[in-house]
C-alpha angles and dihedrals in degrees: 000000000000112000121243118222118201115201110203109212137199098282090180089065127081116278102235092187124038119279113282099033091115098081137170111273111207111224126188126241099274139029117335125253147218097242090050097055088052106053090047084053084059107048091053115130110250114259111246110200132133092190103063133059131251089258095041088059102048087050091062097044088056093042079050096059101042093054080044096055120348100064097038090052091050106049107021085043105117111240129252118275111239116257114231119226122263105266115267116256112231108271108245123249118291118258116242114272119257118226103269086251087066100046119101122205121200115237111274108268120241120263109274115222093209120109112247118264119241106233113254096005104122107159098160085054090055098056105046087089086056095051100049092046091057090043081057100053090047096064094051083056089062105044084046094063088045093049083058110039076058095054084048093225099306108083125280102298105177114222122260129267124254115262120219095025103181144173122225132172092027114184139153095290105030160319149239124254134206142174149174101253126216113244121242093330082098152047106188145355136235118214118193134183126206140171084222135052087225088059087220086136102042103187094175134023127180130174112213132188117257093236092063105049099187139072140186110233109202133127140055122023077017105114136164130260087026133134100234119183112202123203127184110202101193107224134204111213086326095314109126118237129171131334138217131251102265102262109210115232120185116205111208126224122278114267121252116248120252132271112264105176121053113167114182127193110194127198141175092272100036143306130286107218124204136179149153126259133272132230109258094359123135096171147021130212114210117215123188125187136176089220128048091240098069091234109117097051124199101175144014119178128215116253100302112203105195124060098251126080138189120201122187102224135164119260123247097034133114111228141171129232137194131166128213127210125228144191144212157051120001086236092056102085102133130099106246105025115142106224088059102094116196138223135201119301113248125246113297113256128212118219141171130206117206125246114246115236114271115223112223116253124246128245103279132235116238121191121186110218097189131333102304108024129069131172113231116198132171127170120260106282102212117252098017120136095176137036126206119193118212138195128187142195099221123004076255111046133078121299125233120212110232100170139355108205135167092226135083090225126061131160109204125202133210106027116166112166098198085058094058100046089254127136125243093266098038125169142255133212141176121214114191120189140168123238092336080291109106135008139208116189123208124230101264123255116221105233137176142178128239126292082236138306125292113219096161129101119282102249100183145344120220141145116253110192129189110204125178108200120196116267115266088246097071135058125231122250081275099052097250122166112244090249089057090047098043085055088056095053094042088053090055096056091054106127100027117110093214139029145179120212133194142200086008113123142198096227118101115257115188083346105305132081112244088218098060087039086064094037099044089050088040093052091228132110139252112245107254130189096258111271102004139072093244101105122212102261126017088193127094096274116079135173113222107188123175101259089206091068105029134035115213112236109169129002140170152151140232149183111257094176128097108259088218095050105118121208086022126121118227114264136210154194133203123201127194131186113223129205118195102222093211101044093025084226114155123223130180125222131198122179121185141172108213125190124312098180133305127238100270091035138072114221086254099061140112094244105047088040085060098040082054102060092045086061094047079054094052091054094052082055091055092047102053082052105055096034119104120207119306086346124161118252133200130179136191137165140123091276097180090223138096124179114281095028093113137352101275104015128192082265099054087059099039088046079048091061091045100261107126129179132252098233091061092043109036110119089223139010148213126200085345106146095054119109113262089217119060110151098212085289094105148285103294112196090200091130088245115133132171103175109084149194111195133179140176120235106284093059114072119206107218098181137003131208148194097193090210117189133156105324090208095055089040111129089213139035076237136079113226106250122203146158142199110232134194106211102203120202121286088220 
């Protein structure tokens, strides 16, 4: 059993702690400890007085303690048994005497003023244990009064914890951390780290002040992709008071470094990337732009996990480029995931693509559906992104944009050429280009609108052909005699209603007339005054019709040249009014062979252009004469023009008056864009022909034709030119 010491005290002095503070201190066998005291110091009742101070009071507890325990232990504490002496060893033998004048003797040592010891009496000895027990107790004395200048008088009450403790800016090698601190309750704050929320395994410690509460914890045992649980124990002059809940806090993993070396190879369908690797880096992102800002992206890649890159890009375009550097798992290939963790984008790159070659358009169809709409086509010019169409004046003048399309195909309303300053045969054009960066531009195509719209009933189809065969005095190019020639081309017209011939005469020549040899092998018949031989027209221009669909009721010819005109031959038209037998619809038909060229003067010149279109004038005169109300009305003739040949051309006036071509109105074409005239040299597709079949409003031209063979087995310098025509109505 513990002893129990009972210190008396002075009951005639004043009681400066209540009766009964004085209690038994239970004290081991043996010497008393630090820890004992301690413990005893703490489970002191606390004091209760209104009439001390806070340091009065904790001197008397101390007081308290010391008569309680201190002076008991030093002077009621059993001494130390004495400790006998280890046991002597047996002296070893003694050495043999030497004789006595061997023997040396030290010199006699010098009185000693010190008293004699008594053998086995040590009291100094005896009382070190006393001493260091009371040293000892001392000290306990000490750190008690500490521990309760600390507790201020009520008992050790720790300080509270900090409250919202966070983590911010948290990156691979640390963090910032903040907290609510906890007023004056305390004086400092101790932040620990640990891989565990149990901080068995502290990696970093730091002790802040308790007016900054923050601290940055980086450094070392801080590494990057770890799980990390911080605590703040708020502190009072080093004494610890309460901790925080671990907060986690995750450290991501390092970034990778940038990109340095971009190397980008551009081509017309896109652009090939290279570049070397980065450190830490398991993956790249590839951003291209159209502006060096980045901002106007085109194209972002997913996570890329090689060093080579192929991006899709238009052609003839300047972009940027930059590539950015990521981290983390394999698995971790998405954009966004948050376990990808990015680094800094490279430097941004300039590149160019090349622009693909552009082809060159065609020369584009025009059909004129009524009198102010017309359908313009061309084929796909390769490499074009974008079509203009075009329309001129003159082949020469400037041209005017009427639509820019994507497509090869447009119909465009409202197309009044006097409106828009345009002639009555204006020109088309298509200009293909690529991005807005180059241009081709197509040969133009004449083109026109209807003489006017024909509402009324259909009254009959057939094929009307102009045909200028070779004069009788001249061969062909194999060296066939003109009745030879004159069959073949009889026999080509075989099938057409009604037919124009030039350069084919009445007269006799060895016996025959040229024009019954043509008619006789075509199975149609010479226009002939009615009911009589004489036929319509005894110059070289005769209209041949098929008797079994159409009756003749008036015909004529006359001169269409000027009478003053020297070195020009004389020139004339023949007209014929036709009857269809079957819709008793009436058509009138005038065939003329205007200038080739005078005898001064070559086909191309001043003075036989103009001498051409006073002619085309003169025809517009005979038809109005012979023309009877809305009657249909149908020309052709070897007219030596084509649009574009001079500046007003036999088919501008005639277009004036509303006759139009049927080259520039068929709704569809063969072979119509060859040359009429090809003087055994050869078939020319140069869109350029002479030959023409013309109508007013109220005739339709469904196809057009320039019936092309051998030139050199052609039985004529001329290709045979027809038309199927729909005659509407006149009423």
């Amino acid at each position: 059993m513990p002893r129990r010491l009972w210190v008396p005290r002075d009951r005639t002095a004043p009681a400066p702690h209540p009766p009964g503070f004085a209690q038994s201190l239970p004290i081991p066998d043996g010497a008393v400890t630090l820890p004992a005291v301690m413990r005893r110091i703490a489970g002191l009742p606390a004091i209760t007085t209104t009439t001390l101070t806070e340091e009065t009071v904790i001197v008397e507890r101390v007081e308290a303690v010391v008569e309680e325990t201190v002076v008991p232990a030093l002077l009621l504490a059993p001494p130390r048994a004495p400790v006998a002496p280890p046991p002597v060893p047996p002296a070893p033998p003694a050495p043999p005497v030497p004789p006595a004048h061997e023997r040396w003797s030290p010199p006699p040592a010098p009185p000693s003023s010190a008293p004699a010891r008594t053998p086995g009496a040590r009291p100094w000895r005896r009382r070190r244990p006393r001493l260091r027990l009371a040293l000892l107790l001392l000290l306990a004395t000490l750190v008690a009064a500490g521990v309760l200048l600390v507790s201020r008088g009520d008992g050790i009450t720790p300080a509270p914890a900090p409250t919202a403790l966070t983590a911010a800016n948290v990156t691979f090698d640390g963090a910032d951390v903040h907290w609510q601190p906890t007023g004056d309750r305390a004086t400092a704050y101790l932040v620990r780290v640990a891989t565990d929320p149990a901080l068995r395994h502290v990696v970093w410690t730091r002790t802040v002040d308790a007016a900054d509460p923050r601290v940055h914890v980086g450094g070392r045992g801080i590494t990057e992709d770890e799980q990390l649980y911080v605590t703040v124990t708020s502190t009072w002059h080093g004494v610890a008071g309460s901790t925080t809940q671990p907060l986690a806090v995750h450290t991501p993993l390092r970034p990778p470094s940038p990109v340095t070396d971009v190397t980008t190879k551009p081509d017309t369908s896109g652009v090939t990337l290279t570049w070397g690797a980065a450190a830490r880096a398991t993956g790249y992102q590839v951003v291209v732009a159209s502006d060096a800002a980045m901002t106007k992206v085109l194209h972002t890649s997913a996570v890329v996990h090689g060093t080579k890159y192929r991006v899709s890009l238009r052609d003839g375009a300047r972009y940027h480029v930059l590539l950015r550097t990521v981290r983390g798992p394999a698995h971790a290939s998405e954009d966004g995931d948050e376990q990808v963790v990015r680094g800094p984008d490279s430097r941004v790159r300039a590149f160019s693509t090349p622009l693909k070659r552009l082809g060159v358009p065609t020369t584009p169809t025009v059909h004129p559906l009524s009198a102010s709409t017309v359908k313009v086509s061309w084929k796909p010019v390769t490499n074009a992104t974008r079509y203009t169409v075009t329309f001129a004046a003159t082949a020469k003048s400037k041209q005017r944009t009427v639509l820019t399309t994507t497509h090869t195909s447009v119909t465009l309303d409202g197309v009044r050429p006097k409106a828009m300053h345009l002639r009555p045969i204006f020109y088309v054009r298509v200009v293909a280009d690529r991005w807005g960066l180059v241009e081709h531009t197509s040969k133009p195509r004449t083109a026109t609108v209807l003489a006017g719209n024909a509402r009324t009933p259909v009254a009959f189809t057939t094929t009307v052909a102009t045909y200028n065969l070779l004069r009788t005095q001249f061969d062909d190019d194999a060296g066939r005699s003109w009745a030879k020639r004159f069959t073949l081309s009889g026999k080509q017209l075989r099938g057409v209603g009604i037919a124009g011939l030039q350069e084919t005469g009445w007269g006799k020549v060895d016996g025959k007339r040229p024009v019954s040899v043509v008619a006789k092998a075509a199975h149609l018949k010479v226009a002939k005054h009615p009911h009589s031989s004489t036929p319509c027209t005894t110059q070289n221009q005769p209209v041949l019709y098929a008797s079994g669909k159409f009756s003749l009721l008036h015909c004529g010819y006359a001169k269409v040249s000027a009478k003053s005109t020297k070195g020009i031959d004389a020139r004339y038209a023949t007209w014929v009014e036709l009857k269809n037998k079957k819709s008793r619809q009436t058509v009138l038909v005038v065939n003329a062979h205007l200038t080739a060229y005078t005898s001064k003067h070559s086909s191309t010149s001043a003075v036989a252009q103009r001498a051409r279109a006073a002619e085309a004038k003169r025809l517009v005169k005979l038809i109005a004469k012979h023309r009877r109300g809305g009657q249909p009305v149908v020309l052709t003739g070897d007219y030596n023009s084509y649009p574009g040949r001079w500046a007003t051309t036999p088919l501008d006036v005639l277009a004036a008056a509303g006759y139009t071509s049927a080259d520039l109105t068929a709704r569809s074409s063969t072979d119509g864009d060859y040359a009429s005239f090809h003087d055994f040299d050869g078939a020319r597709a140069n869109d350029k022909p002479i030959d023409h079949v013309i109508m007013n409003g109220k005739v339709v031209a469904t196809s057009y034709r320039v019936h092309v063979t051998d030139s050199k087995k052609a039985p004529s310098d001329h290709y045979e030119v027809s038309a199927v025509v729909q005659v509407h109505r006149s009423h």
